[in-house]
C-alpha positions as CSV (number, residue, x, y, z in Angstrom):
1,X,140.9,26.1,149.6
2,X,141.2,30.1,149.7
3,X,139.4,32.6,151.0
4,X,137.9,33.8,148.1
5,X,137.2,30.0,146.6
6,X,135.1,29.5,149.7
7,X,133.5,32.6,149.5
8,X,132.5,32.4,145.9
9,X,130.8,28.7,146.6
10,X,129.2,30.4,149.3
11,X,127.8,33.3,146.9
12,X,126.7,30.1,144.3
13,X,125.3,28.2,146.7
14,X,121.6,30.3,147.0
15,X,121.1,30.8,143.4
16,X,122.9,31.4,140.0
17,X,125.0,34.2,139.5
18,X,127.1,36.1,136.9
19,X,130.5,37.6,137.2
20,X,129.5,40.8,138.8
21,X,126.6,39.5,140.7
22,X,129.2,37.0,142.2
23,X,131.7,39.7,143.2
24,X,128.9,41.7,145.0
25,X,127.4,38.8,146.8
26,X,131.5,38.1,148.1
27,X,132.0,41.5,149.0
28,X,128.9,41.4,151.0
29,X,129.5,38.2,152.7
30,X,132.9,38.7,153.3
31,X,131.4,42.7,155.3
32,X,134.3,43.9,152.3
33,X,137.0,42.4,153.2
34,X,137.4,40.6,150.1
35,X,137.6,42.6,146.9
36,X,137.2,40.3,144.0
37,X,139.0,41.2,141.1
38,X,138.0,40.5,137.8
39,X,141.2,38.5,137.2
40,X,140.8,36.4,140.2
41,X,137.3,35.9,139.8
42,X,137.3,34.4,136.3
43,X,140.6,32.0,137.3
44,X,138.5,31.0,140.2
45,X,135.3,30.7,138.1
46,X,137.5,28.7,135.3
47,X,138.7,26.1,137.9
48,X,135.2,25.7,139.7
49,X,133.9,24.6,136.5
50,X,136.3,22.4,135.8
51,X,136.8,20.8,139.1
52,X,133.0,20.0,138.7
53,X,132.0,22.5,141.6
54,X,130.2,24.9,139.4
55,X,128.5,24.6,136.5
56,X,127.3,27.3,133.6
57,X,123.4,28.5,134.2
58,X,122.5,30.6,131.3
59,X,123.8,33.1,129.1
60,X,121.6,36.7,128.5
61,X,122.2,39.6,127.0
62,X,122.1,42.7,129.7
63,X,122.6,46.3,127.9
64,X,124.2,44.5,124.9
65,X,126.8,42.7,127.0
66,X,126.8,38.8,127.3
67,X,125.9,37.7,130.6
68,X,126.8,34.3,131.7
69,X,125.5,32.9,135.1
70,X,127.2,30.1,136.7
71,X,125.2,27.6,140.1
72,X,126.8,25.6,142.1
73,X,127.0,21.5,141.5
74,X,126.2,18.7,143.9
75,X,129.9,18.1,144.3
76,X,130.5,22.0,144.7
77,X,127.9,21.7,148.1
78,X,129.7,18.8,149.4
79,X,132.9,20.8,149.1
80,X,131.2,24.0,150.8
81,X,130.1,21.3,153.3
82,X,133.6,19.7,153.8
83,X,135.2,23.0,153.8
84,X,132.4,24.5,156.5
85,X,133.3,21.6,159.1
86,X,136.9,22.1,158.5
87,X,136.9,25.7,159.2
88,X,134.2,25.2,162.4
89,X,136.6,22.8,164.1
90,X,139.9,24.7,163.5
91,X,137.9,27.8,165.2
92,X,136.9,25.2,168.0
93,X,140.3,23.9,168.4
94,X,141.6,28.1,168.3
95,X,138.7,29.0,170.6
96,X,139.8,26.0,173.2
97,X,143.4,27.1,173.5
98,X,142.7,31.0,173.7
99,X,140.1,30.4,176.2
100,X,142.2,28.6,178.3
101,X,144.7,31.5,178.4
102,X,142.1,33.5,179.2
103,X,142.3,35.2,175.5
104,X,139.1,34.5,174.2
105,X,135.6,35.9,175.8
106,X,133.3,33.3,177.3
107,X,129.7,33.0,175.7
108,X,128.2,35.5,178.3
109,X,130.7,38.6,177.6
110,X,130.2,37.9,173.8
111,X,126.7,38.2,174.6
112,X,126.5,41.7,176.7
């Protein structure tokens, strides 16, 4: 799963969103790093909801432009959830081996 696939569940995942609300909520989680474009975010949108991760919401009109919110499905948390684990023992696993090189600051330097 990319980047931006993972962020994007995670922006779906509190409430429905539309297109832009969705790109704002990434670039937010992601501290800007991730710059969705609109390209990107409709493929990514597109395959969500036919994977079966995200569903359409609603439609509204918003200063005479259409609107369409999409939430997150059942199966779209369980993938946020399968994904989450994966990522949280490969940083584990990196966190191990640069620690043991002395690479990687114990808890009480992160802390200070």
């Amino acid at each position: 799963m990319s980047e931006q696939t993972f962020l994007m569940l995670i922006a779906l995942a509190d409430e429905p969103r539309h297109g832009y609300g969705v790109v704002q909520r990434v670039q937010e989680l992601s501290e800007g790093r991730v710059r969705l474009r609109v390209g990107t975010l409709y493929g990514v949108l597109d395959r969500l909801v036919a994977d079966g991760w995200a569903e359409h919401d609603r439609e509204e009109i918003h200063q005479g432009r259409l609107r369409r919110y999409y939430r997150l499905t059942g199966a779209g948390s369980a993938a946020l959830v399968e994904q989450t684990r994966r990522l949280a023992a490969n940083v584990d696993a990196a966190s191990t081996v640069l620690r043991a090189r002395g690479q990687w600051p114990s808890v009480a330097e992160v802390r200070a």
